[in-house]
C-alpha positions as CSV (number, residue, x, y, z in Angstrom):
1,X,144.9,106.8,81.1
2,X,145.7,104.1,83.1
3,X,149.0,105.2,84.5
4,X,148.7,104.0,87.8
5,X,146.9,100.9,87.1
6,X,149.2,98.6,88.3
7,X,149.8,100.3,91.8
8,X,146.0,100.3,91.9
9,X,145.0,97.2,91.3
10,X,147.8,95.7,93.8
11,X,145.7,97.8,96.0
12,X,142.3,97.3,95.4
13,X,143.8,93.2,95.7
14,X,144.7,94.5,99.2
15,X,141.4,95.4,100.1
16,X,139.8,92.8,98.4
17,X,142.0,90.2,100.8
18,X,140.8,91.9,104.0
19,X,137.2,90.8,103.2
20,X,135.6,87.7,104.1
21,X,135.8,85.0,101.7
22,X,132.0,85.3,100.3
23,X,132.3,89.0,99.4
24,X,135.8,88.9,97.9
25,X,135.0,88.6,94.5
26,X,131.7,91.1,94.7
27,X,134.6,93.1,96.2
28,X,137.1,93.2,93.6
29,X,134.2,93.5,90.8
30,X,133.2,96.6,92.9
31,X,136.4,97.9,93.3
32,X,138.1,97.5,90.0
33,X,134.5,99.0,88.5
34,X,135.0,102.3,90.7
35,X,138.5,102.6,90.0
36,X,138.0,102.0,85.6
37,X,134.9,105.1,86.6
38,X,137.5,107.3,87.5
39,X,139.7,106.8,84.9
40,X,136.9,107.4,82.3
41,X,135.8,110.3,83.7
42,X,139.2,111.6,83.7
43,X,139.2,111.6,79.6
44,X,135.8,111.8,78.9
45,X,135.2,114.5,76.7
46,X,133.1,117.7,78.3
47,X,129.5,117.4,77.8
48,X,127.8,119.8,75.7
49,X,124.3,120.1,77.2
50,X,124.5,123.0,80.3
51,X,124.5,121.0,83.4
52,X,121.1,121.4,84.3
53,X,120.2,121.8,88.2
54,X,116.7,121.2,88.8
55,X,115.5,117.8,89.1
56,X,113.5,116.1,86.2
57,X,110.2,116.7,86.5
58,X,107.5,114.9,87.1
59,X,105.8,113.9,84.3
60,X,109.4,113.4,82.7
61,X,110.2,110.8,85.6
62,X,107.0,108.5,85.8
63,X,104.8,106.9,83.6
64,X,102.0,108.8,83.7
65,X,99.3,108.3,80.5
66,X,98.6,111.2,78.8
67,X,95.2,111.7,79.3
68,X,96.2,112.3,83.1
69,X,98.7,114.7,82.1
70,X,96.6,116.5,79.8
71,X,94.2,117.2,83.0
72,X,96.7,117.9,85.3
73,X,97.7,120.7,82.9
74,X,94.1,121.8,82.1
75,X,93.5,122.3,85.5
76,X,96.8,124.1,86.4
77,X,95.9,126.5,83.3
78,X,92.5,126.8,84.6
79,X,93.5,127.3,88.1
80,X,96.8,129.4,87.2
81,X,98.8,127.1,89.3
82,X,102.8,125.6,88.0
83,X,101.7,122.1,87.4
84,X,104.7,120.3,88.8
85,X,103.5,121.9,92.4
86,X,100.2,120.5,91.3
87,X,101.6,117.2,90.7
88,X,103.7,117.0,93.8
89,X,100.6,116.5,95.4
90,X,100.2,113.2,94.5
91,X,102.4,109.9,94.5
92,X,103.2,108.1,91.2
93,X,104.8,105.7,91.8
94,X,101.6,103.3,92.5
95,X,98.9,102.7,90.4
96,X,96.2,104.3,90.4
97,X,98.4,107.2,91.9
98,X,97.6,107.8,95.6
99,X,97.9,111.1,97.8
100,X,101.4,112.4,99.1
101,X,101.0,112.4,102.8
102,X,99.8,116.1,103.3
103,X,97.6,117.7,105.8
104,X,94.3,117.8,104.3
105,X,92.5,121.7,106.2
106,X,89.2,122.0,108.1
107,X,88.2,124.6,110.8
108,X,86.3,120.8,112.4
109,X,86.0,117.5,111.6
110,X,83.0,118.0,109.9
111,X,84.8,120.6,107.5
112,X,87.5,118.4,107.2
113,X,86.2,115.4,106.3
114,X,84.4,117.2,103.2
115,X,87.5,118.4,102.4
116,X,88.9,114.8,102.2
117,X,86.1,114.0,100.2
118,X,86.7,116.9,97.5
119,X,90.2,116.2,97.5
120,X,89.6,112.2,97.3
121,X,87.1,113.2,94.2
122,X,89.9,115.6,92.8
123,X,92.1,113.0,92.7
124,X,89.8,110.4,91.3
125,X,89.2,113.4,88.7
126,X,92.9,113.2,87.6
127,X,93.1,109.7,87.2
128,X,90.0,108.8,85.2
129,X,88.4,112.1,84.4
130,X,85.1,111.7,86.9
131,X,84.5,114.2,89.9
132,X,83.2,110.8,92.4
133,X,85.2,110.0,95.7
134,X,84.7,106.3,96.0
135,X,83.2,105.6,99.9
136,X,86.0,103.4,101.1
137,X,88.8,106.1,100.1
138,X,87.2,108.7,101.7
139,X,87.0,106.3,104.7
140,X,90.8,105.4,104.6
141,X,92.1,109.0,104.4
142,X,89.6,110.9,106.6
143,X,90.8,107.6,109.2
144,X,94.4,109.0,108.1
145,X,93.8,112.8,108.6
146,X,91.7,112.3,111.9
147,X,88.5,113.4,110.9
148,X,86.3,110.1,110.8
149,X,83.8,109.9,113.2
150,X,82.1,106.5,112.6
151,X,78.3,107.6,113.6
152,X,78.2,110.8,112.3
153,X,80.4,111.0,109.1
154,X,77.3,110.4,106.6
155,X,75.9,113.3,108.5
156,X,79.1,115.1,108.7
157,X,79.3,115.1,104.6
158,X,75.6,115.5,104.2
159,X,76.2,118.8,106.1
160,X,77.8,120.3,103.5
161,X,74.8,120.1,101.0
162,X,75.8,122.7,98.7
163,X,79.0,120.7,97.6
164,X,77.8,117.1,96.7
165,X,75.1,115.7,94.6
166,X,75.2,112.7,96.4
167,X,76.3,111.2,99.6
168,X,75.8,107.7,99.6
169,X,77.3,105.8,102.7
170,X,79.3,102.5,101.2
171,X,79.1,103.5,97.8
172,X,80.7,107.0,97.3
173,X,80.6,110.8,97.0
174,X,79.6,113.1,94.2
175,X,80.6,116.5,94.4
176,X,78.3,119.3,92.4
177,X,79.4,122.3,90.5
178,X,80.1,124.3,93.9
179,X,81.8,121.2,95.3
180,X,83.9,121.0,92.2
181,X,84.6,124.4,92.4
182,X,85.9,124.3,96.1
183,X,87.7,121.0,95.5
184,X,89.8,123.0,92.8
185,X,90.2,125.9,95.4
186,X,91.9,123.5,98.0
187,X,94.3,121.4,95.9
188,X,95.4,124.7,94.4
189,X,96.0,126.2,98.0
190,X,97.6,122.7,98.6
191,X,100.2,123.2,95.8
192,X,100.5,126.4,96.6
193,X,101.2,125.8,100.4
């Protein structure tokens, strides 16, 4: 280990020299730090484990409670869908989690912006366990998918009376057993897509 060491560092000192005079030192650190790397990795003994080629998942990579977790995995059971392509859905890396940016289906914008809705009260299921889509949300991402239509979006949700208890403009959403039943339908076609 080592052998070359002092050829290298008379080299990385060559380097460091051709930078300006603020990042010199940085330089060197950098340097030097790369080149000891090397060297370890050169003797350090094999590892053990199987180098593994999938990605950590992601429940392993964020701090996600475990009451969320528990329902993402209900639901995936429940819905026979892989839970990481569940979760992929959704961004964790804020808190509360937010939507990744996907494309959210209608056949109008009437039909989409329920579908917002169930998704929004999906989401809001994951986080804290209650099927309600919270007005302002609903707002924000039908604005984001396209579908809000200032005058008519009360009506536009209120069209879709067999999925939502309640519709109340500036407060929120409430989706029923058949709304709850759809909004499981789409995310899973969502994972699955």
């Amino acid at each position: 280990m080592y052998e070359k060491a002092e050829e290298m560092l008379a080299r990385i000192l060559e380097i460091t020299k051709t930078l300006p005079q603020d990042h010199q030192l940085k330089g060197f650190e950098i340097l030097l730090s790369g080149y000891v790397q090397s060297e370890l990795h050169k003797v350090a003994p094999p590892s053990k484990a199987a180098p593994t080629t999938e990605p950590p998942s992601i429940a392993a990579s964020a701090d996600i409670p475990k009451e969320v977790l528990q329902r993402f995995g209900a639901t995936a059971k429940r819905l026979q869908v892989d839970q990481e392509k569940l979760m992929s859905l959704f961004d964790f890396t804020t808190d509360p989690f937010a939507l990744q940016a996907l494309s959210i289906p209608g056949d109008n914008i009437a039909d989409k912006a329920r579908n917002v809705a169930l998704v929004i009260a999906a989401k809001n299921y994951f986080t804290n366990g209650n099927w309600f889509a919270d007005w302002k949300e609903v707002k924000a991402e039908s604005v984001n998918q396209n579908c809000y239509d200032s005058p008519n979006h009360a009506k536009y949700l209120k069209a879709g009376g067999t999925q939502f208890k309640s519709v109340n403009p500036g407060v929120g959403i409430e989706p029923n057993a058949d709304g709850i039943k759809a909004a499981e339908q789409l995310i899973k076609g969502l994972a699955e897509a």
